[in-house]
N, CA, C and O atoms as a MOPAC input file, in Angstrom:
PM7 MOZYME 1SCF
protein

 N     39.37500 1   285.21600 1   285.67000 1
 C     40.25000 1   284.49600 1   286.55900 1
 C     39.47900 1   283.98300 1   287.78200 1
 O     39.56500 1   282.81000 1   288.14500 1
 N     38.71000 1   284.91300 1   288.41600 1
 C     37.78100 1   284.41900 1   289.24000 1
 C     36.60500 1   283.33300 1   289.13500 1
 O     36.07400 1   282.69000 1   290.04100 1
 N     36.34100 1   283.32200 1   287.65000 1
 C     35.48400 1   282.37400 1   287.17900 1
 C     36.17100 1   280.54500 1   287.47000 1
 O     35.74600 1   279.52300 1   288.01000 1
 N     37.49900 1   280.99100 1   286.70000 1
 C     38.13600 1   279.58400 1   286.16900 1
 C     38.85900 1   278.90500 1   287.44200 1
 O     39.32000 1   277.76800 1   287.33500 1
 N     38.96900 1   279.81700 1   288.96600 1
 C     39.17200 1   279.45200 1   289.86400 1
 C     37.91200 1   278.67000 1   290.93800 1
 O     37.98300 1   277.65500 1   291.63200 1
 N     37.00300 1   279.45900 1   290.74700 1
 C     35.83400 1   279.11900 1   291.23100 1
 C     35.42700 1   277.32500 1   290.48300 1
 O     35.07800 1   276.38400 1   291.19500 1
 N     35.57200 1   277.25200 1   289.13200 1
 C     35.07100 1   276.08900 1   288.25700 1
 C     36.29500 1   274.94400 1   288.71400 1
 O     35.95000 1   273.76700 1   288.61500 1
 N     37.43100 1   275.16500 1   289.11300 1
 C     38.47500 1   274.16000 1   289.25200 1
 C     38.20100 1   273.87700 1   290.95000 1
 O     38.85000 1   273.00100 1   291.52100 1
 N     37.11900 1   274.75700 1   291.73000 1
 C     37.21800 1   274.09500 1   292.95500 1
 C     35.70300 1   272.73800 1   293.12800 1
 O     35.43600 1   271.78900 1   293.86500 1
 N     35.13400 1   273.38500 1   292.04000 1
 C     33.86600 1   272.73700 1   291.63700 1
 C     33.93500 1   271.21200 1   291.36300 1
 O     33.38900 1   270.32700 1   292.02300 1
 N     34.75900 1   271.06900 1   290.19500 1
 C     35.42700 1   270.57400 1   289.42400 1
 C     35.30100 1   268.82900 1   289.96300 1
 O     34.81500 1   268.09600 1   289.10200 1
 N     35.60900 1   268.29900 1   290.99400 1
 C     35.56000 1   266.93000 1   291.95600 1
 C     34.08300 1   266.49800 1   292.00700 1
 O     33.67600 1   265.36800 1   291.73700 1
 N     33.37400 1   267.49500 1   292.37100 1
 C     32.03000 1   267.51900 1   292.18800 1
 C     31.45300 1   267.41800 1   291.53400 1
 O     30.77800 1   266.44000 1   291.85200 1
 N     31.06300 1   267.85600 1   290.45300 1
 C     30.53400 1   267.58600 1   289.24900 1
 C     30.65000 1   266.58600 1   288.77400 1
 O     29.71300 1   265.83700 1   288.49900 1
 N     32.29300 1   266.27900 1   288.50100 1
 C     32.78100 1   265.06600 1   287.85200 1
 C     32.54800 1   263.63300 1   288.59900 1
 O     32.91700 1   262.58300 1   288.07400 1
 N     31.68000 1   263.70000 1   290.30500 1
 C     31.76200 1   262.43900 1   291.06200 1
 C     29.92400 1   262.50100 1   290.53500 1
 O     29.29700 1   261.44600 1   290.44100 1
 N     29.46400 1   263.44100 1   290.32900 1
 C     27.81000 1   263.68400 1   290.09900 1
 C     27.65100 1   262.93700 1   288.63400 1
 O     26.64100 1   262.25900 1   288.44700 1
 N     28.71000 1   263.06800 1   287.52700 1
 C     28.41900 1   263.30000 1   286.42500 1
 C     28.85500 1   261.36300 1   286.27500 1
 O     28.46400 1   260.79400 1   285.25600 1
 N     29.52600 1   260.66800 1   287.18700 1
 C     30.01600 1   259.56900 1   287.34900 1
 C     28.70300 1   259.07600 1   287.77400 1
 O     27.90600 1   258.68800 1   286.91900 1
 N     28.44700 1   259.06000 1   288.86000 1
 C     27.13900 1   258.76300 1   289.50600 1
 C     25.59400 1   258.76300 1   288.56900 1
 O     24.76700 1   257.91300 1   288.89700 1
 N     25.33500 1   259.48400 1   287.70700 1
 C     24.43000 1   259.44900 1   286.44700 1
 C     24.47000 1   258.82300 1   285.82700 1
 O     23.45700 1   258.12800 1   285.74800 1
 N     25.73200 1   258.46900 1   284.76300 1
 C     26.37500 1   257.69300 1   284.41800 1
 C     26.42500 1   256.33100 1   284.46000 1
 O     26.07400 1   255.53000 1   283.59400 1
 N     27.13300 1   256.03500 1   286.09900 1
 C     26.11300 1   254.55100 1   286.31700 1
 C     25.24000 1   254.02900 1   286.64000 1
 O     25.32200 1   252.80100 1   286.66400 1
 N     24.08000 1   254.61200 1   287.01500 1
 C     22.57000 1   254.84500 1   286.86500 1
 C     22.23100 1   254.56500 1   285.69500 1
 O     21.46100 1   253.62800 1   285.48500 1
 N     22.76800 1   255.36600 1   284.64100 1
 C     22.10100 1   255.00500 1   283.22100 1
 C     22.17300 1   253.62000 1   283.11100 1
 O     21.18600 1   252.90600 1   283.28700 1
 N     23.62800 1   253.05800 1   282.74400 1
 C     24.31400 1   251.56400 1   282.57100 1
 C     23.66900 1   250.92700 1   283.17900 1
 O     23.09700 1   250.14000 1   282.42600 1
 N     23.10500 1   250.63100 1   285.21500 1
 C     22.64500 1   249.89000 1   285.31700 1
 C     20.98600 1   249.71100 1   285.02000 1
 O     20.37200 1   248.65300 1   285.15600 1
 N     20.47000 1   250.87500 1   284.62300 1
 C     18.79800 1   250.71900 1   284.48100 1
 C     18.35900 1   250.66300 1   282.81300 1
 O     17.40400 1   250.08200 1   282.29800 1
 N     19.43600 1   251.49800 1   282.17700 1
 C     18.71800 1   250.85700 1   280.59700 1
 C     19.80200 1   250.09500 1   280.21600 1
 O     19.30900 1   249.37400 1   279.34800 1
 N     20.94200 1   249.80200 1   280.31100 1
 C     21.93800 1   248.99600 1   279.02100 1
 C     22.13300 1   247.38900 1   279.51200 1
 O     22.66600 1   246.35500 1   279.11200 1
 N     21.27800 1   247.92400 1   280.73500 1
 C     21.12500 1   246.31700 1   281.59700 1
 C     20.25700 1   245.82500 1   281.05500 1
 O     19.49600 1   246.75400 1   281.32500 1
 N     19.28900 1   244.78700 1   280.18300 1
 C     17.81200 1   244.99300 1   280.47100 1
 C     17.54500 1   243.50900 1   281.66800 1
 O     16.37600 1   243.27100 1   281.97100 1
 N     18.57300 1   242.68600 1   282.21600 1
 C     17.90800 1   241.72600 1   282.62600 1
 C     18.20400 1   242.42500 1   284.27000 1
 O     17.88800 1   241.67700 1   285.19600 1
 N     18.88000 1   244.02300 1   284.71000 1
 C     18.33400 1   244.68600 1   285.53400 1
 C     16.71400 1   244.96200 1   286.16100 1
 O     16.16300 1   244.86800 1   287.25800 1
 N     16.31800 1   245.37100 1   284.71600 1
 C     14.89500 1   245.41400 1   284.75700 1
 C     13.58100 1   244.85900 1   284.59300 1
 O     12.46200 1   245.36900 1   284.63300 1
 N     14.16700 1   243.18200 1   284.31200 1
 C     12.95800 1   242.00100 1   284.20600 1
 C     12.34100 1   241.61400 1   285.93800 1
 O     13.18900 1   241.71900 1   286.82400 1
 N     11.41300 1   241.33700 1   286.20900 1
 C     11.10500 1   240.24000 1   286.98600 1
 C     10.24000 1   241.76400 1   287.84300 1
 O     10.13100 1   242.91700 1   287.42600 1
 N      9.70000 1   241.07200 1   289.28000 1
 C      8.96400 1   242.19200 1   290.00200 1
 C      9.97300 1   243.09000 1   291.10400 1
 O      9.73200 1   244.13300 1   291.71200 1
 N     11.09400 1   242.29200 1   291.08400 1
 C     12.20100 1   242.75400 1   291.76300 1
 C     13.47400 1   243.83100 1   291.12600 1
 O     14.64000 1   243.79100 1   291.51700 1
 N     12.95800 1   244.75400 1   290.09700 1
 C     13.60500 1   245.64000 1   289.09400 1
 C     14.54500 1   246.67600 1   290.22400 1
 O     15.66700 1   246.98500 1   289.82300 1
 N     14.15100 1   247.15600 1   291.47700 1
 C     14.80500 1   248.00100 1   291.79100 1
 C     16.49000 1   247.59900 1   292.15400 1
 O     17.60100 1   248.00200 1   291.80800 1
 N     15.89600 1   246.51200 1   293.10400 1
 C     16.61800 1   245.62900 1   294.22000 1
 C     17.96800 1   245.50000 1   293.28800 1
 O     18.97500 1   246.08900 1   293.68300 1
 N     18.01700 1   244.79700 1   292.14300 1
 C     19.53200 1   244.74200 1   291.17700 1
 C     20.13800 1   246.41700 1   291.03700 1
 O     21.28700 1   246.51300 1   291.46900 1
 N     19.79800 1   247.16300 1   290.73400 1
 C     20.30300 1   248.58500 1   291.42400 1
 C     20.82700 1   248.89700 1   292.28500 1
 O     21.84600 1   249.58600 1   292.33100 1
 N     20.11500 1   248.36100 1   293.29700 1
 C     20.48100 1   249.15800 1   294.99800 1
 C     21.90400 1   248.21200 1   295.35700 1
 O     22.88400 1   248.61100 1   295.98600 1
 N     21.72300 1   247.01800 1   294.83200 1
 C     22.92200 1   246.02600 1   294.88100 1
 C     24.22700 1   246.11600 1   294.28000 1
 O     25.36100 1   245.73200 1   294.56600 1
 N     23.34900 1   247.13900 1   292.79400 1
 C     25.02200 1   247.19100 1   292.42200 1
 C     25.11400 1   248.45200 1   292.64400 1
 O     25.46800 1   248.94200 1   291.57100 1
 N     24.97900 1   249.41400 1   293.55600 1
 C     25.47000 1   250.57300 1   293.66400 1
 C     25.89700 1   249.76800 1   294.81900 1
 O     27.01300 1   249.31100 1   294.57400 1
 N     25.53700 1   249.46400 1   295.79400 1
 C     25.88100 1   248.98600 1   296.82400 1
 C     27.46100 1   247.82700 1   296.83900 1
 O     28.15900 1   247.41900 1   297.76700 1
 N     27.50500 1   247.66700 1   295.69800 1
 C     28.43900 1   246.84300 1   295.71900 1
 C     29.45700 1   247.60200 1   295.26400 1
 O     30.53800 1   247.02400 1   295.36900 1
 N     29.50700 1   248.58000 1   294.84200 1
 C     30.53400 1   249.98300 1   293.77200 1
 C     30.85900 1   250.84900 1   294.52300 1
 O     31.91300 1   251.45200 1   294.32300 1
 N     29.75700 1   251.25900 1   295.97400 1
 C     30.15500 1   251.47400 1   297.29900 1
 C     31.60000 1   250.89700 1   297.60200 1
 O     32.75700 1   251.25300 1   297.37900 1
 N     30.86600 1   249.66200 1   298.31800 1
 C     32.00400 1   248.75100 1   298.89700 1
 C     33.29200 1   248.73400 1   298.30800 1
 O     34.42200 1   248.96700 1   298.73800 1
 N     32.80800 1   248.38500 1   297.16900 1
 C     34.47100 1   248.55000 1   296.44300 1
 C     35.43600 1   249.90200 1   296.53800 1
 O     36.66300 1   249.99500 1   296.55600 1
 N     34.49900 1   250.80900 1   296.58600 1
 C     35.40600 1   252.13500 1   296.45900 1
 C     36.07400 1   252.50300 1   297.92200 1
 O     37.25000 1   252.80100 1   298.12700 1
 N     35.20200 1   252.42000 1   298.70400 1
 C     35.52900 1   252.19800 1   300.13900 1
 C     37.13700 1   251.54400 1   300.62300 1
 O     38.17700 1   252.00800 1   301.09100 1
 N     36.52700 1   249.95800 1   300.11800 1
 C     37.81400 1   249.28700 1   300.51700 1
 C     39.10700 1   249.58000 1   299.96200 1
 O     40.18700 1   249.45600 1   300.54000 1
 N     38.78700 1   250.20300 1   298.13300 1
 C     39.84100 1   250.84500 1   297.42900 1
 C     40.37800 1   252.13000 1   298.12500 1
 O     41.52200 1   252.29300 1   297.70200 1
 N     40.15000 1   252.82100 1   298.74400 1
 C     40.57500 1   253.67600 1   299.51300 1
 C     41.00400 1   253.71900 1   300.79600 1
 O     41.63400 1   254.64300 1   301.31200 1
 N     40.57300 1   252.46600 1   301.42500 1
 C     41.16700 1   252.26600 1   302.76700 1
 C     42.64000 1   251.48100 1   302.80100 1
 O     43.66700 1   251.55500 1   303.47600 1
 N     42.15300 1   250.69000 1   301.68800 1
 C     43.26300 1   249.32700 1   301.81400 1
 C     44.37300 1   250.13300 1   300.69200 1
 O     45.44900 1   249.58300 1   300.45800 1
 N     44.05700 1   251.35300 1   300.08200 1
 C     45.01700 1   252.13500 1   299.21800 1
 C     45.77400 1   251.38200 1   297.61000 1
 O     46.55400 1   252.04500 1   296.92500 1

Protein backbone atom coordinates (compact mmCIF):
# COMPACT_ATOMS: atom_id res chain seq x y z
CA UNK A 1 0.00 0.00 0.00
CA UNK A 2 2.82 2.19 0.73
CA UNK A 3 4.44 1.30 -2.48
CA UNK A 4 1.29 2.02 -4.80
CA UNK A 5 0.84 5.33 -2.90
CA UNK A 6 4.27 6.46 -3.21
CA UNK A 7 4.10 5.39 -7.38
CA UNK A 8 0.66 7.44 -7.84
CA UNK A 9 2.46 10.58 -6.35
CA UNK A 10 5.33 9.92 -8.84
CA UNK A 11 3.14 9.21 -11.43
CA UNK A 12 2.88 13.24 -13.27
CA UNK A 13 6.45 12.92 -13.38
CA UNK A 14 7.45 10.26 -15.06
CA UNK A 15 4.67 10.48 -17.41
CA UNK A 16 5.79 14.51 -18.30
CA UNK A 17 9.68 12.80 -18.52
CA UNK A 18 8.45 9.87 -20.50
CA UNK A 19 6.49 12.66 -22.90
CA UNK A 20 9.53 14.74 -23.12
CA UNK A 21 11.79 11.59 -24.58
CA UNK A 22 9.31 10.86 -26.66
CA UNK A 23 9.41 14.07 -28.46
CA UNK A 24 13.00 14.16 -28.67
CA UNK A 25 12.91 10.92 -30.40
CA UNK A 26 10.14 12.25 -33.19
CA UNK A 27 11.96 15.35 -33.62
CA UNK A 28 15.71 13.97 -34.11
CA UNK A 29 15.19 10.55 -35.90
CA UNK A 30 11.52 10.35 -37.58
CA UNK A 31 12.34 13.87 -38.78
CA UNK A 32 15.20 13.36 -41.13
CA UNK A 33 14.97 16.87 -42.84
CA UNK A 34 15.45 17.90 -38.82
CA UNK A 35 18.79 16.64 -39.29
CA UNK A 36 20.10 17.78 -42.85
CA UNK A 37 22.09 20.94 -43.38
CA UNK A 38 24.94 22.40 -40.70
CA UNK A 39 22.14 23.84 -38.70
CA UNK A 40 20.77 20.17 -37.25
CA UNK A 41 20.37 21.37 -33.69
CA UNK A 42 18.64 24.78 -34.15
CA UNK A 43 15.18 22.80 -35.79
CA UNK A 44 15.03 21.11 -32.24
CA UNK A 45 15.50 23.91 -29.98
CA UNK A 46 12.64 25.55 -32.20
CA UNK A 47 10.37 22.98 -31.97
CA UNK A 48 10.62 22.36 -28.40
CA UNK A 49 10.49 25.91 -28.13
CA UNK A 50 7.51 26.21 -29.97
CA UNK A 51 5.61 23.08 -27.81
CA UNK A 52 6.76 25.33 -24.91
CA UNK A 53 4.81 28.20 -26.07
CA UNK A 54 1.98 26.35 -26.93
CA UNK A 55 1.59 24.61 -23.68
CA UNK A 56 2.06 27.75 -21.81
CA UNK A 57 -0.53 29.69 -23.63
CA UNK A 58 -2.77 26.38 -23.39
CA UNK A 59 -2.75 26.78 -19.83
CA UNK A 60 -3.02 30.33 -19.32
CA UNK A 61 -5.64 31.13 -21.85
CA UNK A 62 -7.36 27.59 -20.37
Amino acid sequence: MIVASSITAALPFTLAFASGAMFYVVIEELIPEAQSGEHAIAGTVCAVLGFASMMILDVALG
